[in-house]
Biotite code that builds the C-alpha atoms (Angstrom):
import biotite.structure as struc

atoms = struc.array([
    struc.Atom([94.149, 106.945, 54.030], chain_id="A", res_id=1, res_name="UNK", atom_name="CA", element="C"),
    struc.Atom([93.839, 104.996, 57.189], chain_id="A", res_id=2, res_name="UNK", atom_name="CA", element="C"),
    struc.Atom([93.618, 101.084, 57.252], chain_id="A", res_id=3, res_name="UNK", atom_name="CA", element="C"),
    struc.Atom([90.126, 100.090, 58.790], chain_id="A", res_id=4, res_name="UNK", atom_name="CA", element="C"),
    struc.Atom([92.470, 98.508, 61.544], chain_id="A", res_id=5, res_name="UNK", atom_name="CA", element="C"),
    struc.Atom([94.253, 101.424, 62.079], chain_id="A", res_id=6, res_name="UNK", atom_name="CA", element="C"),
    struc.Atom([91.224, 103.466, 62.264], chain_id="A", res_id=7, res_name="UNK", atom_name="CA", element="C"),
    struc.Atom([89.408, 100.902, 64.656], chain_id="A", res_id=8, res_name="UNK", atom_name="CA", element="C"),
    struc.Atom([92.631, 100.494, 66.961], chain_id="A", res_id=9, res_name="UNK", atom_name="CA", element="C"),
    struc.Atom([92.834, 104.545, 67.075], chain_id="A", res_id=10, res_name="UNK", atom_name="CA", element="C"),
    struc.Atom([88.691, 104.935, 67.955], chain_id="A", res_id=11, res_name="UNK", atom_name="CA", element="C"),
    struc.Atom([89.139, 102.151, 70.928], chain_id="A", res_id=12, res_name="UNK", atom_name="CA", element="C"),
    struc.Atom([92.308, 103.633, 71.814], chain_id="A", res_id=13, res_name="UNK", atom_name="CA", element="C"),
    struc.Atom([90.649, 107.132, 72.000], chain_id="A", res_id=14, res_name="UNK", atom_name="CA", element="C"),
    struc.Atom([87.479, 105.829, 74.145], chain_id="A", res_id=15, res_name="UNK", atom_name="CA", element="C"),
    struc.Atom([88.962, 104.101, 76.583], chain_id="A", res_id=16, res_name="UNK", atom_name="CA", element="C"),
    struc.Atom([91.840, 106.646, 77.187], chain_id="A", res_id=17, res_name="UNK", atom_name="CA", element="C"),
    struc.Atom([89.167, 109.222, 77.554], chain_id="A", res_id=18, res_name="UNK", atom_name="CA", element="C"),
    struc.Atom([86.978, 106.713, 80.106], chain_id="A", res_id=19, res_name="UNK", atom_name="CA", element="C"),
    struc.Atom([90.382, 106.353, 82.059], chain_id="A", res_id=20, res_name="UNK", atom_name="CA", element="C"),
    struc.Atom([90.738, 110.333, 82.027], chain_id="A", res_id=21, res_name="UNK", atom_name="CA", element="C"),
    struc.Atom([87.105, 110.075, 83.121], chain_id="A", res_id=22, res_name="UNK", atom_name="CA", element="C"),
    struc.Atom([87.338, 107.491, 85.860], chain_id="A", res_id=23, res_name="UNK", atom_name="CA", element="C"),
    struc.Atom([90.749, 108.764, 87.664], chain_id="A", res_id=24, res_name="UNK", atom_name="CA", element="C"),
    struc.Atom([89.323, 112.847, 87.617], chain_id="A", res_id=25, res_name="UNK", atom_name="CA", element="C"),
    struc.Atom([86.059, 110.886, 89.356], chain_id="A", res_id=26, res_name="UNK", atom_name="CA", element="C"),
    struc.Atom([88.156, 109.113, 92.350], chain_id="A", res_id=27, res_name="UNK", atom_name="CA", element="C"),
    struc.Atom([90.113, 112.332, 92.600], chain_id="A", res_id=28, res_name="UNK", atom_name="CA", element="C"),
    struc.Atom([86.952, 114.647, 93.233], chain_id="A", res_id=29, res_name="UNK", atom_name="CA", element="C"),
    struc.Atom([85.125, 112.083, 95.034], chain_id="A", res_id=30, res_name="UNK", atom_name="CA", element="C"),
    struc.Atom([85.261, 110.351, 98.241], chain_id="A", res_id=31, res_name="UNK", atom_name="CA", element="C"),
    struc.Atom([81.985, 108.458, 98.650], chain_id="A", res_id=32, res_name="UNK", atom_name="CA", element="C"),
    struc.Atom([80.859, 105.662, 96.416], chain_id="A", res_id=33, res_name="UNK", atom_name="CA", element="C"),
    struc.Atom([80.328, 106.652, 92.688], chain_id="A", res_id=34, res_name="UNK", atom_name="CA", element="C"),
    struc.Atom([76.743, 106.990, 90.881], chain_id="A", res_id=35, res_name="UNK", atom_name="CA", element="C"),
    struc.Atom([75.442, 105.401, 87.709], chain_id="A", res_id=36, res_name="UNK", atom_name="CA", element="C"),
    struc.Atom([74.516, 108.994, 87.032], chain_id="A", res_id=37, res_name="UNK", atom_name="CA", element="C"),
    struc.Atom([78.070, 110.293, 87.434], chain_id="A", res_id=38, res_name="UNK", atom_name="CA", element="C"),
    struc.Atom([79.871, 107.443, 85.884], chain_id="A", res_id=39, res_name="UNK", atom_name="CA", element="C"),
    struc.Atom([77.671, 107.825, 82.908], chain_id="A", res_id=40, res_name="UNK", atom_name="CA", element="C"),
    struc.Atom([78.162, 105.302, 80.189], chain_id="A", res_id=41, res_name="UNK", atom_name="CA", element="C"),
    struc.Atom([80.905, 103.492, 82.769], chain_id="A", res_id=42, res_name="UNK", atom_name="CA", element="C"),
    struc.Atom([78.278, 103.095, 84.402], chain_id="A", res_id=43, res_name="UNK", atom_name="CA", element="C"),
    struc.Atom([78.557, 99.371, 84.583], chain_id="A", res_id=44, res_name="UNK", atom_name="CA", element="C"),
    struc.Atom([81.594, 99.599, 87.275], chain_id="A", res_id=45, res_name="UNK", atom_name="CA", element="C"),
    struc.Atom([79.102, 100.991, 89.658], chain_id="A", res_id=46, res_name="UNK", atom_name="CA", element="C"),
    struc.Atom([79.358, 97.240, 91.523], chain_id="A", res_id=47, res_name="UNK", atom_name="CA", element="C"),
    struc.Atom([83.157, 97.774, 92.750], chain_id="A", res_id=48, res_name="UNK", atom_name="CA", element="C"),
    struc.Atom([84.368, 99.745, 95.655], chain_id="A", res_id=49, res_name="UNK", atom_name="CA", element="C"),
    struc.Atom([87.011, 102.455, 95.334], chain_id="A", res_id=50, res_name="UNK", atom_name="CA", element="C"),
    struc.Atom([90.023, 100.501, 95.814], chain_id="A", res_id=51, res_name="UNK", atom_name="CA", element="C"),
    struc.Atom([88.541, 97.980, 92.760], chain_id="A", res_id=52, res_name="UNK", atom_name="CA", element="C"),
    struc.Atom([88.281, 100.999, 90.890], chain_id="A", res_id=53, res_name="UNK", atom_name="CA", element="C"),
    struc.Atom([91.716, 102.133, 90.741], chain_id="A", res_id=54, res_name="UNK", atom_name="CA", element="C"),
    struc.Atom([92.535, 98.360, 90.579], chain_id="A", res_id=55, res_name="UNK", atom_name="CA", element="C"),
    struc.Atom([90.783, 98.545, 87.131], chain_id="A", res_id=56, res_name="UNK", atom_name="CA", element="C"),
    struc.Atom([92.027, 101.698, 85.931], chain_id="A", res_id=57, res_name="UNK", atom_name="CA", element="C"),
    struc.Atom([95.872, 100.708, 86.914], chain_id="A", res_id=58, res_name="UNK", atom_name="CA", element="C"),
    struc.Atom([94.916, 97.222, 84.792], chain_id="A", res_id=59, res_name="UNK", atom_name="CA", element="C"),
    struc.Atom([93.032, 99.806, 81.802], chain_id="A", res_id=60, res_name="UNK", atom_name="CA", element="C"),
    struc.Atom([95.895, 102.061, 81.694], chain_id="A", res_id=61, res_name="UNK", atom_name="CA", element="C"),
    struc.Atom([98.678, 98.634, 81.442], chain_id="A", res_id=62, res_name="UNK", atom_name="CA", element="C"),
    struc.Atom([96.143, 97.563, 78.211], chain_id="A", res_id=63, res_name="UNK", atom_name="CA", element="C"),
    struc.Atom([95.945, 100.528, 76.512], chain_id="A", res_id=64, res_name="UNK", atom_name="CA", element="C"),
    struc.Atom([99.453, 100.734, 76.735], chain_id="A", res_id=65, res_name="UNK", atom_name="CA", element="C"),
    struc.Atom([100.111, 97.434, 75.497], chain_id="A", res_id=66, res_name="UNK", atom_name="CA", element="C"),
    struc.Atom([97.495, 97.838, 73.022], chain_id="A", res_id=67, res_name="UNK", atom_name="CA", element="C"),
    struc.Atom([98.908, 100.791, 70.935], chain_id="A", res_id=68, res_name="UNK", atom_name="CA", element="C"),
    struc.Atom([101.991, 98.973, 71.506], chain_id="A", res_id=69, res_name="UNK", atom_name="CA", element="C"),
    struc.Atom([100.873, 96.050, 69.707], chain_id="A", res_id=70, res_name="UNK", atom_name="CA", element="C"),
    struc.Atom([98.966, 97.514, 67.434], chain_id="A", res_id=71, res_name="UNK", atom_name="CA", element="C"),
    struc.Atom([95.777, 95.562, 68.484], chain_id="A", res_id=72, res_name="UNK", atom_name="CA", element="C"),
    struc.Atom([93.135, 96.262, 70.605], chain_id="A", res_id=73, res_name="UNK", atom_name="CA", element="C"),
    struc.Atom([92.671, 92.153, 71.930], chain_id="A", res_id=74, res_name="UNK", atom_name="CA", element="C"),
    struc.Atom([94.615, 92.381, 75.440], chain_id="A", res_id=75, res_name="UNK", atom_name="CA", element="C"),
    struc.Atom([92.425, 95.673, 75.718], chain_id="A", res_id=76, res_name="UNK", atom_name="CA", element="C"),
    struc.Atom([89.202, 93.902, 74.384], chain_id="A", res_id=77, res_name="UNK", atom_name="CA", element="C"),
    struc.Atom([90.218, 91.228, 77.347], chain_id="A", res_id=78, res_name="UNK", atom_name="CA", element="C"),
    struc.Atom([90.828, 93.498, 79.756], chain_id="A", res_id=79, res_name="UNK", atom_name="CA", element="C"),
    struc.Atom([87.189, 95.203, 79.528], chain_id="A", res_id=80, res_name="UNK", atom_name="CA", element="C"),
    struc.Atom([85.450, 91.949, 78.930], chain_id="A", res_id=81, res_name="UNK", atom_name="CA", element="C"),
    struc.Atom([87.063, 90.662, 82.037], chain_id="A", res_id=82, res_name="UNK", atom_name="CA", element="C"),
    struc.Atom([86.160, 93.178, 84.297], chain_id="A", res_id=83, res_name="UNK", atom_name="CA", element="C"),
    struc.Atom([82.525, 93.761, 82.813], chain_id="A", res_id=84, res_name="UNK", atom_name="CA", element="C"),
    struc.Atom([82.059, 89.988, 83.353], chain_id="A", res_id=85, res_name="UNK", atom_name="CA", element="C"),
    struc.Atom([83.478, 90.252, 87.118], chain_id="A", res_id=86, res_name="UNK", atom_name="CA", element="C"),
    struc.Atom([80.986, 93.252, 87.625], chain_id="A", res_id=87, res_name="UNK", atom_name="CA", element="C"),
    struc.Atom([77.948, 91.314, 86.375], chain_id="A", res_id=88, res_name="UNK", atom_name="CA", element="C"),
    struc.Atom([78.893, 88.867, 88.844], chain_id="A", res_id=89, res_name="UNK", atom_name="CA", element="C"),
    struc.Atom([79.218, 91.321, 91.672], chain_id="A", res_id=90, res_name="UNK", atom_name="CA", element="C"),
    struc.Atom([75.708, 92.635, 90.555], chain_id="A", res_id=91, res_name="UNK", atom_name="CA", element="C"),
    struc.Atom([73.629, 89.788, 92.064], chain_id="A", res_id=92, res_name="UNK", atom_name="CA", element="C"),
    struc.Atom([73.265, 89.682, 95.758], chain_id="A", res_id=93, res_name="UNK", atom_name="CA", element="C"),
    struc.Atom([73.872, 86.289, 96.601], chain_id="A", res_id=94, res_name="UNK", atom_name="CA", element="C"),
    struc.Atom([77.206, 86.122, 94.190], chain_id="A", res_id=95, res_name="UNK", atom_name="CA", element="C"),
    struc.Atom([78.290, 89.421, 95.750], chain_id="A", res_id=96, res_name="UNK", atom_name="CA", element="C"),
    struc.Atom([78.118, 87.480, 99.161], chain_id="A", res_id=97, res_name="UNK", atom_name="CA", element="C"),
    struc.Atom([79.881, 84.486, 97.522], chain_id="A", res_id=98, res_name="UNK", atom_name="CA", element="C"),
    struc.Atom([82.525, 86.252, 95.996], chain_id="A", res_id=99, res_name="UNK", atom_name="CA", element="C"),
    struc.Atom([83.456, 88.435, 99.024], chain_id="A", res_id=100, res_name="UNK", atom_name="CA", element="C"),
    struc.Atom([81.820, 86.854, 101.889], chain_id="A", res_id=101, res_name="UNK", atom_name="CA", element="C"),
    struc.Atom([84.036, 85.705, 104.782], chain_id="A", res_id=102, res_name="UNK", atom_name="CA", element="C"),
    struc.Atom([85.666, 82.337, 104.061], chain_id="A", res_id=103, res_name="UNK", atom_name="CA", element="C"),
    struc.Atom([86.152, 79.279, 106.922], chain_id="A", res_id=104, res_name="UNK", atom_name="CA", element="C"),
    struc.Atom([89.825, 78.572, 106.586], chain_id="A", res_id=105, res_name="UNK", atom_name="CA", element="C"),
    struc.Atom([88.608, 74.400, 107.046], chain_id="A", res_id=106, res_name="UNK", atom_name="CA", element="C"),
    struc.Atom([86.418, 75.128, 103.663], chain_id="A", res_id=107, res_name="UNK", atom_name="CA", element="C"),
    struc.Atom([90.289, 75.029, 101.979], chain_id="A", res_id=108, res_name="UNK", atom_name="CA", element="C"),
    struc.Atom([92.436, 72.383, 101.677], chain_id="A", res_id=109, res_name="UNK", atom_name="CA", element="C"),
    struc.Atom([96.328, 72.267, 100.416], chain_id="A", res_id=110, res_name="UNK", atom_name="CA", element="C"),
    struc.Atom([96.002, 70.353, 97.054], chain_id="A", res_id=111, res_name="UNK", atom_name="CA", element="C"),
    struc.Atom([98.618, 68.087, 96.015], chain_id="A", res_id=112, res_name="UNK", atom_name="CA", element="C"),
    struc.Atom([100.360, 67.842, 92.527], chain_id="A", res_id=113, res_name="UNK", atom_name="CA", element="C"),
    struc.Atom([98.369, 64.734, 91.003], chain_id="A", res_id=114, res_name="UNK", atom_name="CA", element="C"),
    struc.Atom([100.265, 62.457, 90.031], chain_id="A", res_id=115, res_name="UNK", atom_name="CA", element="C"),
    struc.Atom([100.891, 60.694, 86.211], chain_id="A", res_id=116, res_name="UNK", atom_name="CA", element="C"),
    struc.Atom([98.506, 58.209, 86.857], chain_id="A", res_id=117, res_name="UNK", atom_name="CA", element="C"),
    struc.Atom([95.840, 60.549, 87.972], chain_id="A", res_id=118, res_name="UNK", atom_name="CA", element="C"),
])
């Protein structure tokens, strides 16, 4: 008998190795922008470009690794909830244009370390 950990570790293990299998054949047979329709229940990438996409699945891979390493699915949980949360962001329009809209290099400025009394 399997601990429910054990079991639960080994089901998220299984779905996200088979959504990485998933993803990488997609970019390989593809060379326009992925559909909701093919990326089915991954779906929810559909906001990132190509090179984004094999960004996340080099990032997936590293957690699933590390998370069958540790035993624990939390740097994998992380990993998904970051990028879900960066593609709801990418969703909307005017975020979109926010988040990769060109930047005035004067809109920066070099920040100094505070100080003790600050």
């Amino acid at each position: 008998m399997l601990r429910e950990s054990k079991l639960d570790l080994l089901e998220a293990l299984a779905k996200w190795g088979e959504a990485h299998v998933k993803l990488s054949t997609l970019l390989r047979r593809s060379t326009g922008a992925l559909t909701a329709t093919a990326l089915g229940e991954l779906a929810w990438l559909r906001s990132f470009d190509r090179d984004d996409l094999e960004e996340f699945l080099c990032e997936l891979q590293d957690a699933i690794i590390a998370a069958r390493a540790d035993e624990d699915t939390a740097v994998l949980d992380e990993c998904i909830q970051a990028w879900r949360a960066t593609a709801r962001q990418l969703a909307d329009p005017l975020r979109r244009s926010v988040l990769l809209g060109p930047h005035l290099s004067e809109d920066f400025v070099e920040a100094g370390k505070p100080s003790d009394g600050e």
